[in-house]
PQR file with spaces between the fields and no chain letter, atoms N, CA, C, O and H, PARSE charges and radii, in Angstrom:
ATOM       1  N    UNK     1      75.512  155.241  -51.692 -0.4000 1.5000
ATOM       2  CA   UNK     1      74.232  154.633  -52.084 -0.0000 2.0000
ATOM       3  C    UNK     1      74.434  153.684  -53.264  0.5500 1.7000
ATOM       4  O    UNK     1      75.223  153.964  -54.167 -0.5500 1.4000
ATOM       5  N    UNK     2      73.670  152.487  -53.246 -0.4000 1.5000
ATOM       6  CA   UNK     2      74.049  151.409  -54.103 -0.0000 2.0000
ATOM       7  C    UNK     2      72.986  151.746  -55.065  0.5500 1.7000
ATOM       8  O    UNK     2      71.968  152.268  -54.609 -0.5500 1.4000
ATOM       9  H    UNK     2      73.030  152.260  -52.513  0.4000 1.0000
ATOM      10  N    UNK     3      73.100  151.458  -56.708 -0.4000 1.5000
ATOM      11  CA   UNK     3      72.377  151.906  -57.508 -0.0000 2.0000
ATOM      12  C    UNK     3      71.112  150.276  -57.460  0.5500 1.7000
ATOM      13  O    UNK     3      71.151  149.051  -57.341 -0.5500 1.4000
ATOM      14  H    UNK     3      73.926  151.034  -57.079  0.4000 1.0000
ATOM      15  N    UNK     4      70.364  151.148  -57.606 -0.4000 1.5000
ATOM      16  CA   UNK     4      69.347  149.821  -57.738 -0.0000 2.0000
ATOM      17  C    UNK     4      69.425  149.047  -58.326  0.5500 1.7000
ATOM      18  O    UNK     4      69.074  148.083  -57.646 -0.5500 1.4000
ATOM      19  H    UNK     4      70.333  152.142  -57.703  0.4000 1.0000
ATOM      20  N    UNK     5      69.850  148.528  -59.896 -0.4000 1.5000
ATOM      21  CA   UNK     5      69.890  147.755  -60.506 -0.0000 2.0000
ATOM      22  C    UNK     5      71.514  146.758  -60.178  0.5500 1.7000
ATOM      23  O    UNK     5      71.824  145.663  -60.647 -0.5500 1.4000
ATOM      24  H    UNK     5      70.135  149.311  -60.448  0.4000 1.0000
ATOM      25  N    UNK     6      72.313  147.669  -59.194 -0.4000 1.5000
ATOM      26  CA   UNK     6      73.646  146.406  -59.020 -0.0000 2.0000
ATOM      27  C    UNK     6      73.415  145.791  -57.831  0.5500 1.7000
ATOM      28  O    UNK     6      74.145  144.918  -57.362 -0.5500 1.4000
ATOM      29  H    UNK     6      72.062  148.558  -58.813  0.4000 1.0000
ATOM      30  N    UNK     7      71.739  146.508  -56.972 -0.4000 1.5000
ATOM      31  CA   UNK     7      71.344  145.936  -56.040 -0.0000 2.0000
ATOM      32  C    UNK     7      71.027  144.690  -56.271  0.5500 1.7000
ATOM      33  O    UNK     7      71.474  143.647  -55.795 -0.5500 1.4000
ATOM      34  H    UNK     7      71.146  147.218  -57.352  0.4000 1.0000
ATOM      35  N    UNK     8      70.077  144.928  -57.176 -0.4000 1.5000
ATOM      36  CA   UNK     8      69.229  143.865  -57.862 -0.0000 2.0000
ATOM      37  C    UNK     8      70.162  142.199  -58.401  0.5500 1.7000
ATOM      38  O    UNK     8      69.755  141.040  -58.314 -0.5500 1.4000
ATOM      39  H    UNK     8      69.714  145.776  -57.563  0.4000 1.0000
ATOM      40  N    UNK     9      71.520  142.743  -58.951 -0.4000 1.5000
ATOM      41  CA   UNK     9      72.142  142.279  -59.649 -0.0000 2.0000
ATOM      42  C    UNK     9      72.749  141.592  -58.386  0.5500 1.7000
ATOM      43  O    UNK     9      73.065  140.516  -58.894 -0.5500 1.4000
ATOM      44  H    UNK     9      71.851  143.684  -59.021  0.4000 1.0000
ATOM      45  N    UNK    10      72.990  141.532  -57.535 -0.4000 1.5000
ATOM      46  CA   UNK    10      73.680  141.336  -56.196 -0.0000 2.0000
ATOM      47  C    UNK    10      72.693  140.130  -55.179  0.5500 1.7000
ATOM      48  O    UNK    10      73.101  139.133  -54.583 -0.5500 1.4000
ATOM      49  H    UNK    10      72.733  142.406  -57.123  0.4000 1.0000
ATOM      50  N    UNK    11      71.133  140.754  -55.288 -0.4000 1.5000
ATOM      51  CA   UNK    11      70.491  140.128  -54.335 -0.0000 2.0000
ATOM      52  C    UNK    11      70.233  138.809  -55.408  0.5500 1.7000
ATOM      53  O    UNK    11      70.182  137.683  -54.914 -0.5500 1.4000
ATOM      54  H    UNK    11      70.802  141.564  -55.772  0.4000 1.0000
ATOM      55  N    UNK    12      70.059  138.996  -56.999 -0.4000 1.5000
ATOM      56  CA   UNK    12      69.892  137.601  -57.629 -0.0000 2.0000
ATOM      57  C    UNK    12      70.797  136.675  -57.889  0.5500 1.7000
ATOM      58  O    UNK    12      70.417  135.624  -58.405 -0.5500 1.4000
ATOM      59  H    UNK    12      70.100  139.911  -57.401  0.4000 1.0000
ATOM      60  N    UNK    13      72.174  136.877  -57.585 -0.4000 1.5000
ATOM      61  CA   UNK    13      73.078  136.259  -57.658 -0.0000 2.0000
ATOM      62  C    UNK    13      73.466  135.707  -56.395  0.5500 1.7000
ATOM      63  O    UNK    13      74.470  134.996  -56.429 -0.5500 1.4000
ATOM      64  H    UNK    13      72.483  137.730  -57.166  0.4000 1.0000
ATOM      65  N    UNK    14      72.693  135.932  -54.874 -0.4000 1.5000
ATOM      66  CA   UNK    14      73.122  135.199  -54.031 -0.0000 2.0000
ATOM      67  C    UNK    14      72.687  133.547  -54.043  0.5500 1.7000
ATOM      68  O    UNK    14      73.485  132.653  -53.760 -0.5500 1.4000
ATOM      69  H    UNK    14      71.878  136.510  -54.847  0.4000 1.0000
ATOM      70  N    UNK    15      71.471  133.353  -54.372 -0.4000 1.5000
ATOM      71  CA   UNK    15      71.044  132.083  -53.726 -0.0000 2.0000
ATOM      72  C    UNK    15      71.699  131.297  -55.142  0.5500 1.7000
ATOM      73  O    UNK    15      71.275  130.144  -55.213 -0.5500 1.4000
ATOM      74  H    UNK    15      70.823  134.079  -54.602  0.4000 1.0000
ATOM      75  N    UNK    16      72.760  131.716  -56.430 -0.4000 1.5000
ATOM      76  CA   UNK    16      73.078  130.331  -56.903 -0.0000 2.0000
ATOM      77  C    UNK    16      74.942  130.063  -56.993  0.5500 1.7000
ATOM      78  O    UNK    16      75.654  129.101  -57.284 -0.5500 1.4000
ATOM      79  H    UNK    16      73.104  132.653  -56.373  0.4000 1.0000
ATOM      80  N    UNK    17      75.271  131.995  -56.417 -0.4000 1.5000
ATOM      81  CA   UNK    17      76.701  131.558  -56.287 -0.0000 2.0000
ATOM      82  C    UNK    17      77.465  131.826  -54.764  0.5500 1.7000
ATOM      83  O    UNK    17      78.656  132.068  -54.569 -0.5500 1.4000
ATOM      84  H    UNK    17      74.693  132.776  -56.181  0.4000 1.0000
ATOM      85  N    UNK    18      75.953  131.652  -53.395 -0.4000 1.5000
ATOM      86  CA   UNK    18      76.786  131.465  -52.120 -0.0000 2.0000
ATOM      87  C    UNK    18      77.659  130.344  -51.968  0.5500 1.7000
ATOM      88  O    UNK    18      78.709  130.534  -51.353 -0.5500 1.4000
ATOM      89  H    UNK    18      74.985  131.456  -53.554  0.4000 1.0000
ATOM      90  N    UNK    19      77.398  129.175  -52.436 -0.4000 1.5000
ATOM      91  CA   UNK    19      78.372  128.247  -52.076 -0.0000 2.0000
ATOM      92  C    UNK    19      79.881  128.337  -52.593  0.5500 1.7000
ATOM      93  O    UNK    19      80.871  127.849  -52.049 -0.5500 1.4000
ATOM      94  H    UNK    19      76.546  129.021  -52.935  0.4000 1.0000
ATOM      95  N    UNK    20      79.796  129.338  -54.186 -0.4000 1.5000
ATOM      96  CA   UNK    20      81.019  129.682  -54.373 -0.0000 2.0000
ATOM      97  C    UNK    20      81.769  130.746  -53.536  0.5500 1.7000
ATOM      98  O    UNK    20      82.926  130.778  -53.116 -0.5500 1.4000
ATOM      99  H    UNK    20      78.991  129.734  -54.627  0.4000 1.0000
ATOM     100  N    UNK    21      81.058  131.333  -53.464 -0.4000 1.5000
ATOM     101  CA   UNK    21      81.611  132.874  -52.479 -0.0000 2.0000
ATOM     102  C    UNK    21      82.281  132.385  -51.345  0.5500 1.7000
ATOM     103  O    UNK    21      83.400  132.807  -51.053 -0.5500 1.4000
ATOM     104  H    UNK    21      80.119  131.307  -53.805  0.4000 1.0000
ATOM     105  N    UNK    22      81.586  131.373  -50.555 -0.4000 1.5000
ATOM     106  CA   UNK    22      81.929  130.653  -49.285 -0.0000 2.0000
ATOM     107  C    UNK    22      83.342  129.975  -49.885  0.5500 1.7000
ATOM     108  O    UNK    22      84.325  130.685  -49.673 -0.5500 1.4000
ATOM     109  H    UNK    22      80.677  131.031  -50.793  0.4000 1.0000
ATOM     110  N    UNK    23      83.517  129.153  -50.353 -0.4000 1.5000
ATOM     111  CA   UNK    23      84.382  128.734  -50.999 -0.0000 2.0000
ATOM     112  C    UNK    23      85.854  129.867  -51.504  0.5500 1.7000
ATOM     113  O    UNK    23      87.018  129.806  -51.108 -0.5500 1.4000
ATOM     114  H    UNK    23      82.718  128.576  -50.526  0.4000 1.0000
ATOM     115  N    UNK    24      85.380  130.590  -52.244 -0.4000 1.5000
ATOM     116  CA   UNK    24      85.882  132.020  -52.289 -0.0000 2.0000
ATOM     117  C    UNK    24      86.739  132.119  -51.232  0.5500 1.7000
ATOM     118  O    UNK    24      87.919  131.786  -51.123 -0.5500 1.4000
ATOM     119  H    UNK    24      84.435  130.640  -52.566  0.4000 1.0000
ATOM     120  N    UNK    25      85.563  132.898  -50.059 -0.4000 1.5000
ATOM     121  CA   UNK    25      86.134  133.763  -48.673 -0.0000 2.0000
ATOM     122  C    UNK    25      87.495  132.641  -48.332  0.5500 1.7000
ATOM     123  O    UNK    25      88.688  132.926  -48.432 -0.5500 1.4000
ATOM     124  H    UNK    25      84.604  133.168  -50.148  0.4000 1.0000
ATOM     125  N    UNK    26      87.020  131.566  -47.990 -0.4000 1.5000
ATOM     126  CA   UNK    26      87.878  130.777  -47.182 -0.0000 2.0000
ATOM     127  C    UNK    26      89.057  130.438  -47.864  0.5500 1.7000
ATOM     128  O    UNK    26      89.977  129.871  -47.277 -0.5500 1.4000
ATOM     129  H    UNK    26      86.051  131.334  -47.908  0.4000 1.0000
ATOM     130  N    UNK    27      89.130  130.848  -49.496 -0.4000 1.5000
ATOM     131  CA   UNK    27      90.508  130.448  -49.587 -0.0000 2.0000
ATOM     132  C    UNK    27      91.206  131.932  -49.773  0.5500 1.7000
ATOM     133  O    UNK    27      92.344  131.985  -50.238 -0.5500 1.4000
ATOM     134  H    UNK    27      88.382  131.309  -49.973  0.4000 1.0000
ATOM     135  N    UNK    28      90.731  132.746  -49.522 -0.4000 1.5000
ATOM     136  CA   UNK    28      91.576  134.103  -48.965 -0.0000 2.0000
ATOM     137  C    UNK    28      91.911  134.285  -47.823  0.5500 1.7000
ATOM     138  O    UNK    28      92.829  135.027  -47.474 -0.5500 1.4000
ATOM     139  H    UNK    28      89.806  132.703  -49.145  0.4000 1.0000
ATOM     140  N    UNK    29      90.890  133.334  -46.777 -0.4000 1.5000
ATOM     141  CA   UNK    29      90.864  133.795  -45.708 -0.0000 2.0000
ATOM     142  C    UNK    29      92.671  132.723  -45.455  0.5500 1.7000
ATOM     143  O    UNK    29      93.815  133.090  -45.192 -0.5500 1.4000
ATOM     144  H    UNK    29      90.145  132.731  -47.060  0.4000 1.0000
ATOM     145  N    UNK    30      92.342  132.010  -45.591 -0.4000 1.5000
ATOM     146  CA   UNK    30      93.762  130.511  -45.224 -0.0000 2.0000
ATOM     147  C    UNK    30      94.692  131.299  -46.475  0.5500 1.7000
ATOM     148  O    UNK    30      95.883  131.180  -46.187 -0.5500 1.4000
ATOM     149  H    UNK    30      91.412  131.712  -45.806  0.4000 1.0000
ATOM     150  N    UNK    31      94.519  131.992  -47.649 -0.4000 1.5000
ATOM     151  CA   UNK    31      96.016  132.445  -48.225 -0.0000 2.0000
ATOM     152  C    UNK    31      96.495  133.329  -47.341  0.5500 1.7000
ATOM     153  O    UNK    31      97.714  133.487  -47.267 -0.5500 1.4000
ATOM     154  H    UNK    31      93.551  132.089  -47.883  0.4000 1.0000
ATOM     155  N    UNK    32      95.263  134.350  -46.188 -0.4000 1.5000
ATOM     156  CA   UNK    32      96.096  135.377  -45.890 -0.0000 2.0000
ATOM     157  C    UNK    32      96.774  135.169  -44.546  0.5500 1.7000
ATOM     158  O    UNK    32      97.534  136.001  -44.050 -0.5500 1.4000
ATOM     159  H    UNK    32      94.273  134.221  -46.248  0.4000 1.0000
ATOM     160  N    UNK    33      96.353  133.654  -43.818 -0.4000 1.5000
ATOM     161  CA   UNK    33      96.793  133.225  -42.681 -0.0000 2.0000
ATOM     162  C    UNK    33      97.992  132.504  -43.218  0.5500 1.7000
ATOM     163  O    UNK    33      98.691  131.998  -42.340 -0.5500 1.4000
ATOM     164  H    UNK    33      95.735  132.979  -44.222  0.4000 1.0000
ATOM     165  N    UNK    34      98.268  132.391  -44.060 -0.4000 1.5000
ATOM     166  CA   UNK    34      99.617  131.755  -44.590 -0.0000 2.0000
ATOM     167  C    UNK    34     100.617  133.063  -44.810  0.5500 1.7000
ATOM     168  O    UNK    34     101.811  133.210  -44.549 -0.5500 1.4000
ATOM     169  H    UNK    34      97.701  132.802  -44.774  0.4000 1.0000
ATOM     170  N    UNK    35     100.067  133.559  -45.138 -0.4000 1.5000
ATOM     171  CA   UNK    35     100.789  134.716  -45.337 -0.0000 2.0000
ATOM     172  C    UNK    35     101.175  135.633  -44.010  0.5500 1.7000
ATOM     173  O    UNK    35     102.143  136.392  -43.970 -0.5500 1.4000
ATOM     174  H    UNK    35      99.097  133.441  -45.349  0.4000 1.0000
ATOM     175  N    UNK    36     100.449  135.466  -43.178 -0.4000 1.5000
ATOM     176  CA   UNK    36     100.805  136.047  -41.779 -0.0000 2.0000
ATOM     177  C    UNK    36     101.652  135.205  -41.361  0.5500 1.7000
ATOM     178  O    UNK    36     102.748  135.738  -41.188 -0.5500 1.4000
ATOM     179  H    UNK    36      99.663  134.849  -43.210  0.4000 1.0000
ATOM     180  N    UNK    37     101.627  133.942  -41.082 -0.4000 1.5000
ATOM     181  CA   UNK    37     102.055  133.015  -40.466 -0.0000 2.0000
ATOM     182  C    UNK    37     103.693  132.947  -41.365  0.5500 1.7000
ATOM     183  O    UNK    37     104.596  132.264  -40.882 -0.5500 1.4000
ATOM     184  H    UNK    37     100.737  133.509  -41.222  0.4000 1.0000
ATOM     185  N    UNK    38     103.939  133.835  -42.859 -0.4000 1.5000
ATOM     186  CA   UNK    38     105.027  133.679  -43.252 -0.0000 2.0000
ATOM     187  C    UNK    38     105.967  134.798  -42.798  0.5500 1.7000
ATOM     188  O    UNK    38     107.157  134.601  -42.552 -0.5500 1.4000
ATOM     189  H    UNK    38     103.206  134.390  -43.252  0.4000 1.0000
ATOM     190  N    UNK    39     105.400  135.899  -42.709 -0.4000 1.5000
ATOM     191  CA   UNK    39     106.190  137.196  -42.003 -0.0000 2.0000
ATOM     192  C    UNK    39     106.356  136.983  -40.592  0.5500 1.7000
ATOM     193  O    UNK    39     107.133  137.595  -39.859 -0.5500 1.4000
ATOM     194  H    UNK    39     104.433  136.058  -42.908  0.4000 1.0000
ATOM     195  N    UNK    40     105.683  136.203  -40.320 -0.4000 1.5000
ATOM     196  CA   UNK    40     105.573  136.209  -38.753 -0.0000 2.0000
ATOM     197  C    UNK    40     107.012  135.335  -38.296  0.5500 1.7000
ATOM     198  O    UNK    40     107.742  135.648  -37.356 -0.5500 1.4000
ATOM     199  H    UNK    40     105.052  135.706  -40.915  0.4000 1.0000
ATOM     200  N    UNK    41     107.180  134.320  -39.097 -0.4000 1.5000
ATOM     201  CA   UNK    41     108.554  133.417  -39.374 -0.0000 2.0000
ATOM     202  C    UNK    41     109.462  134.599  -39.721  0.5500 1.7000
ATOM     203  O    UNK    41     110.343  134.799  -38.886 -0.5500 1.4000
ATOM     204  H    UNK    41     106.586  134.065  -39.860  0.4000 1.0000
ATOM     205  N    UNK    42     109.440  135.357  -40.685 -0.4000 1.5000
ATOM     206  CA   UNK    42     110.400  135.935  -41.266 -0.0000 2.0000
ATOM     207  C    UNK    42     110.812  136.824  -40.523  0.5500 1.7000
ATOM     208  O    UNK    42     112.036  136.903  -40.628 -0.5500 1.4000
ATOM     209  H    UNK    42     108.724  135.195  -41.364  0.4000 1.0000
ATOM     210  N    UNK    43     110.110  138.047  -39.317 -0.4000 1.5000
ATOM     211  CA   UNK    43     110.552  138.737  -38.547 -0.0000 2.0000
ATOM     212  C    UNK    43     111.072  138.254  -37.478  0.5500 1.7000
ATOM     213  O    UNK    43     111.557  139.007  -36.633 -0.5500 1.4000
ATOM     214  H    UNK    43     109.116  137.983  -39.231  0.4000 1.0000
């Protein structure tokens, strides 16, 4: 169960840092496809 106030803290912080988050995801998402794509060479 999420405490209410990190709810709170969570739902007011979407609408001014989604574009960072998005930003965020996608450069984990392409470090970790680099990173597959490097073991994948290496094995």
């Amino acid at each position: 169960m999420v405490k209410p106030a990190v709810q709170e803290a969570m739902s007011a912080a979407v609408p001014l840092g989604y574009e960072e988050m998005l930003t965020e995801l996608e450069a984990i998402v392409a470090d970790a496809e680099a990173r597959l794509a490097e073991e994948e060479a290496a094995a």
